[in-house]
C-alpha positions in Angstrom: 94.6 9.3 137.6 91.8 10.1 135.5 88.2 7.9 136.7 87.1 5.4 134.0 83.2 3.8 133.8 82.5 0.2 132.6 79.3 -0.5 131.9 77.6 -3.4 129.8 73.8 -3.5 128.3 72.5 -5.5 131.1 73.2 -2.3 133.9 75.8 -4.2 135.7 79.1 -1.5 136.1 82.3 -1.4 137.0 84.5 1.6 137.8 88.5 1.9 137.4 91.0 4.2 135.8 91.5 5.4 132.0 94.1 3.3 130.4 95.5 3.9 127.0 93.3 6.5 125.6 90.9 9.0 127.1 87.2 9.4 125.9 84.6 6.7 125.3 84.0 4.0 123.4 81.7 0.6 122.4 81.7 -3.0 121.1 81.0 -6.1 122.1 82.5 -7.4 125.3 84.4 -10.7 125.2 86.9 -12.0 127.5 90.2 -14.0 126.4 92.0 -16.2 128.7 95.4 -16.1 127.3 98.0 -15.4 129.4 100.6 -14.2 127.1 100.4 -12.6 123.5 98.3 -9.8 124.1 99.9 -7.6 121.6 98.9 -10.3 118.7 96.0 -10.2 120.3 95.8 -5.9 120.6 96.6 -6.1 116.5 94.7 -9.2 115.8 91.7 -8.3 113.1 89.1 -10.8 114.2 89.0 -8.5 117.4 87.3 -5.8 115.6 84.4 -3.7 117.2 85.5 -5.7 120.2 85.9 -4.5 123.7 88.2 -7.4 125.1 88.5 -8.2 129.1 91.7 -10.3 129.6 91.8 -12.7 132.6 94.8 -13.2 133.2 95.3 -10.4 135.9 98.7 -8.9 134.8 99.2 -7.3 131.7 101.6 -5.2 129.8 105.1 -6.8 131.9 106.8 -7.0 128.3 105.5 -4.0 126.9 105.1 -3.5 123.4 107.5 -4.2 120.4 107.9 -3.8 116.6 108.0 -7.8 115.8 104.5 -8.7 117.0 101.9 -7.3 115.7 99.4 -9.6 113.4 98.5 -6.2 111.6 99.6 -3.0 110.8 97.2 -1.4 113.9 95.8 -2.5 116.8 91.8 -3.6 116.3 90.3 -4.1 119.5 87.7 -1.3 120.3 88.2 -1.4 123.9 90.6 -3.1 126.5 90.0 -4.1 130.1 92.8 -5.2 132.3 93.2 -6.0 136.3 97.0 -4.7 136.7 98.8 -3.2 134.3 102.4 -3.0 134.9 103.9 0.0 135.9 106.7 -0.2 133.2 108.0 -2.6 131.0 110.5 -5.3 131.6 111.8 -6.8 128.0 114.7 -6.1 126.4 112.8 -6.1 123.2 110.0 -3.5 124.2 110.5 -0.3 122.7 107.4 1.7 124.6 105.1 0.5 127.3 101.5 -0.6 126.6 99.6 1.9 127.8 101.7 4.0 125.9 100.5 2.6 122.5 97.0 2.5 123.2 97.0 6.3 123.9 99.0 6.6 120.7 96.6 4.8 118.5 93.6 6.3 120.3 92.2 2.8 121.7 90.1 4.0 125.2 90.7 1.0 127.9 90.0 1.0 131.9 92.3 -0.7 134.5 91.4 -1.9 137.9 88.4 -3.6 137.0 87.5 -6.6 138.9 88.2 -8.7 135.7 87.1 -12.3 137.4 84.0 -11.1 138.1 83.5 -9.3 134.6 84.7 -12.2 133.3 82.2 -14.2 135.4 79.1 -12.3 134.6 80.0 -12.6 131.2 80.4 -16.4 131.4 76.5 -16.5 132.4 74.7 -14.0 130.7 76.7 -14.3 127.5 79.0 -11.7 125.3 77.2 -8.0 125.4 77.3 -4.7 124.3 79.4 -2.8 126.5 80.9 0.7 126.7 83.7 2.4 128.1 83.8 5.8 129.2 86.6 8.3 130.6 84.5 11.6 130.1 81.5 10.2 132.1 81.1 8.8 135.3 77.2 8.0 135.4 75.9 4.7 134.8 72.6 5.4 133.8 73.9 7.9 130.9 76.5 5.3 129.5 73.7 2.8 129.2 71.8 5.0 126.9 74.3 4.9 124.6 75.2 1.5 125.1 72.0 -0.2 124.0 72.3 1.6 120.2 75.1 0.7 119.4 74.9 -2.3 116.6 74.7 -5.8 117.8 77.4 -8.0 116.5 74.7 -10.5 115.2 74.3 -9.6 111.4 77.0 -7.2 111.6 79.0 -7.5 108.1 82.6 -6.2 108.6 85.0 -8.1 106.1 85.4 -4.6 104.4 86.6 -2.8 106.9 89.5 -5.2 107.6 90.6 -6.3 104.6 93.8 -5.0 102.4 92.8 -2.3 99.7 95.2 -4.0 97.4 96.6 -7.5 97.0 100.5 -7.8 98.0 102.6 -10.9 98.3 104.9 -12.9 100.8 107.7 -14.9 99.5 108.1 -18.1 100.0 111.3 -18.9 102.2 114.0 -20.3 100.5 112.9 -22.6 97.4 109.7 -21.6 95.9 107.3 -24.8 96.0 103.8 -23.6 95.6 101.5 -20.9 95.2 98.4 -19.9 97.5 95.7 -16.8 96.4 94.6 -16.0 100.3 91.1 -13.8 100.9 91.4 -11.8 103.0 89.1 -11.2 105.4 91.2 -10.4 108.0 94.5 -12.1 108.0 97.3 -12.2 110.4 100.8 -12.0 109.5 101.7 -15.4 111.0 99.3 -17.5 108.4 101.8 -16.5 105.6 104.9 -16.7 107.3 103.9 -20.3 108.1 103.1 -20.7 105.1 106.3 -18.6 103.6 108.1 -22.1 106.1 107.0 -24.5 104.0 108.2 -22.6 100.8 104.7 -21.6 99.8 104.5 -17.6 98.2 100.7 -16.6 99.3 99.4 -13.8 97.1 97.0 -11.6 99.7 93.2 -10.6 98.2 91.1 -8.0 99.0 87.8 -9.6 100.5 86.0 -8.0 97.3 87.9 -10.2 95.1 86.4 -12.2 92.1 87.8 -16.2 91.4 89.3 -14.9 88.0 90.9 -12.5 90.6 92.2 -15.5 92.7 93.0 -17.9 89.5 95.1 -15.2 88.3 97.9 -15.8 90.0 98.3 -19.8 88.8 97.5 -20.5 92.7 97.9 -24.0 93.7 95.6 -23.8 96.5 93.4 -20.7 97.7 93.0 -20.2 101.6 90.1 -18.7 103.0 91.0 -16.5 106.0 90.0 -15.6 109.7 88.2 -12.3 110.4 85.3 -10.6 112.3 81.6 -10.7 111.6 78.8 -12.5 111.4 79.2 -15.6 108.7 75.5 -15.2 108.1 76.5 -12.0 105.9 79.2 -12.7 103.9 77.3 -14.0 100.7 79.7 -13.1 98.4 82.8 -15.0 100.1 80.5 -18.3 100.4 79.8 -17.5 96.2 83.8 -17.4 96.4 84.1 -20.6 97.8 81.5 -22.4 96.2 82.9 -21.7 92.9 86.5 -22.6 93.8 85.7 -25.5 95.0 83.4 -26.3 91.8 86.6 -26.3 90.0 88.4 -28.7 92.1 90.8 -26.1 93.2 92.6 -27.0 97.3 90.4 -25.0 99.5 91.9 -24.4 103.5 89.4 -22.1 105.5 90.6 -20.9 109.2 88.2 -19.1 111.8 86.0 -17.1 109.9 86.9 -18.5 107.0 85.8 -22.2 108.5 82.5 -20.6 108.7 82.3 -19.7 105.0 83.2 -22.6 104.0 80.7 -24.5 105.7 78.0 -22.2 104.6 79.3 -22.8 100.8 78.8 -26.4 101.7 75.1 -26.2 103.0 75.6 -26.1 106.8 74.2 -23.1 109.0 76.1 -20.9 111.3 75.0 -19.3 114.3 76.1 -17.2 117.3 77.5 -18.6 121.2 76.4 -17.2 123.8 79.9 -15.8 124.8 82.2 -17.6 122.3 85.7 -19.2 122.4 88.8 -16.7 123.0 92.0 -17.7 124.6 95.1 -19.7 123.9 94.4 -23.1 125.8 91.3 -24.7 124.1 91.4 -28.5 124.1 90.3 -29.5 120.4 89.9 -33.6 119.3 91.2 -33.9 115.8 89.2 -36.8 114.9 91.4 -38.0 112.1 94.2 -39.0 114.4 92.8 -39.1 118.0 94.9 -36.5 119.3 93.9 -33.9 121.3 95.5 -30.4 120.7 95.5 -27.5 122.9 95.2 -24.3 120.9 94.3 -20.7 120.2 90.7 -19.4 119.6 89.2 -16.4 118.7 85.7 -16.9 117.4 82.2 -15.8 118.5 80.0 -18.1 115.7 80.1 -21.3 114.8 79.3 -24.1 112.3 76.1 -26.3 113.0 76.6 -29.7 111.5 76.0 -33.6 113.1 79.0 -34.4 114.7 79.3 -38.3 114.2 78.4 -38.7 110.4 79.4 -38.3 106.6 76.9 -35.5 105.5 75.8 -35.5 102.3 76.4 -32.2 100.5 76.2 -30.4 96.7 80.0 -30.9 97.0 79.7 -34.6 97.9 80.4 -36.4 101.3 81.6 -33.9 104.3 82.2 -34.7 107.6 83.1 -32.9 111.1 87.0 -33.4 111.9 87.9 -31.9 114.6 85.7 -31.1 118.2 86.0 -28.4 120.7 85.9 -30.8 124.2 84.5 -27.7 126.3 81.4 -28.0 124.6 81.4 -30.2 121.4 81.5 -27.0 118.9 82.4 -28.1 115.6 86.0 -27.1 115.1 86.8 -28.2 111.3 85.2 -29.8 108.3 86.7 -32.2 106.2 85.1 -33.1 102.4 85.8 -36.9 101.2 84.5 -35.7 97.4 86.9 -32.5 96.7 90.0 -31.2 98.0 88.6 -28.8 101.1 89.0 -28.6 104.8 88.8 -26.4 107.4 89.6 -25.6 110.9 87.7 -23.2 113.7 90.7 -22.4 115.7 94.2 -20.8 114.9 96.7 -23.3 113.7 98.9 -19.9 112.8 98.6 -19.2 116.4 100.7 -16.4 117.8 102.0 -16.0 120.7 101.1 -19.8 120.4 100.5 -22.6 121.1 102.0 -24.6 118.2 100.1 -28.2 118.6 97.9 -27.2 115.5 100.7 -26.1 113.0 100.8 -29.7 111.3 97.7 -28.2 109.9 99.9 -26.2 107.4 101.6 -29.7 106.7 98.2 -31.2 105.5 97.2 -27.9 103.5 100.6 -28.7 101.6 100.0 -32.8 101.6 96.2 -31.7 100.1 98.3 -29.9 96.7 100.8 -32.6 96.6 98.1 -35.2 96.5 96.0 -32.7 94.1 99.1 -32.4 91.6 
């Protein structure tokens, strides 16, 4: 087995084995603590320039399939895993995983003491890290390490986003019609919306309105995606202007963040973020409490118990993550806009969120 190098900008190292590809790579280490879905996860664009460290020890036991992916590659710029398995056990894999990260060139490192990665990372915060199969000294891998770009101000809606817009058909009888940016969607946002017989037209993040209000949407959806909010000026223009002409607006992840900038609120970065597929979330519009899936590294600053007073009148928090009281949604009282943080789409799950698409569809029904 060919000797792999972990090492992150603060020194600390960790040595294993080369998994998936061989060479050397960089990004931003984060750690997710979902136990199952790592191929959405693998093909998920918000993971972009990522180097992801999964906690749950055991990874690969189903092997890879055709059905899964969120995207049409796999994003991640790094993986770190405890024990991979030795070989698949699924009747619906049709290679292993290590097998596909070679394929598609993504460098990872197994046998890594992942709880204590995990650990350091849960007190000093999300870091540059690199990975490195051609190298086995620390003080070398640093170097190179601390210049790679931080993920703070990084602007990368581009470089996930389709080069052309393409549609998904509603299922069954055709209700409605959604324009989606985006800015780095995953395949299960339009199927659940395809479920509700909605037909979502799919944007390129360079689009225009008259791009969007081309298609006779009734409702435009702002998607998730990687980056730092701070830089997207031109999807918070977007929004701004949709929402000027009274047009349903639903923003998830990413696009949660936009959408609270195009209302006035700032965003800024956590110290190591919210990743995983167990997050307990208030939704203070009903009281209940959802568990549910997370991938996001920023956040929306707003006051948590009041109606805020915005260009786009009143607004107001909805929904709470109960780890650490990180806003998790916005709701406006004056025009038809929400959002959430999380992933109601959320693949491999968990499904608690999904009424969300129900109230995206209730917000059209009420706007007709």
């Amino acid at each position: 087995m060919t000797e792999a190098l972990l090492v992150l900008e603060d020194g600390r190292a960790f040595r294993g084995t080369a998994y998936g590809a061989v060479g050397e790579t960089f990004g931003e280490a984060v750690f997710t603590t979902g136990m199952t879905g790592y191929q959405e996860t693998l093909t998920d664009p918000s993971f972009h320039r990522q180097v992801v460290v999964q906690t749950a020890p055991q990874i690969g036991n189903t092997g890879v399939n055709g059905e899964d992916d969120e995207s049409d590659r796999i994003w991640v710029a790094g993986y770190v895993v405890r024990d991979p398995a030795r070989r698949p056990s699924s009747w619906r894999a049709t290679a292993s995983l290590d097998e596909r990260l070679a394929t598609e060139g993504v460098v990872g490192i197994a046998g890594v003491d992942t709880r204590a990665l995990t650990r350091h990372l849960r007190s000093r915060g999300a870091m540059r890290v690199g990975i490195s199969s051609v190298t086995t000294d620390p003080a070398e891998l640093r170097e190179r390490v601390l210049s790679q770009p931080e993920m703070l101000g990084a602007d990368l809606s581009a470089e996930v986003t389709t080069g052309s817009r393409y549609t998904v058909a509603a299922e069954g009888e055709h209700r409605y019609t959604v324009a989606a940016l985006d800015l780095g969607i995953k395949r299960n946002v339009a199927r659940r919306l395809a479920a509700r017989g909605v037909t979502t037209h799919i944007f390129p993040a360079t689009s225009t309105v008259d791009d969007l209000l081309a298609v006779s949407p009734d409702a435009v959806f702002f998607s998730p995606g990687p980056g730092d909010p701070a830089t997207a000026d031109h999807p918070v223009a977007l929004a701004q202007d949709v929402m000027r002409r009274r047009v349903p607006l639903f923003g998830i992840c990413f696009g949660s963040q936009i959408l609270g900038r195009a209302l006035g609120f700032g965003t800024y970065k956590l110290a190591y973020g919210h990743r995983g597929i167990n997050q307990p979330v208030l939704d203070k519009t009903t009281g209940k409490v959802e568990v549910t899936s997370h991938n996001h590294g920023f956040a929306v600053e707003a006051p948590l118990n009041q109606v805020i007073d915005t260009d786009f009148g009143g607004v107001e928090v909805s929904h709470v993550c109960l780890n650490d009281n990180v806003v998790e949604g916005l709701r406006a009282k004056d025009v038809p806009a929400f959002t959430v943080q999380y992933h109601p789409e959320a693949a491999a799950g968990p499904h608690d969120a999904d009424y969300l698409f129900d109230r995206f569809v209730e917000l059209v029904e009420k706007k007709g």
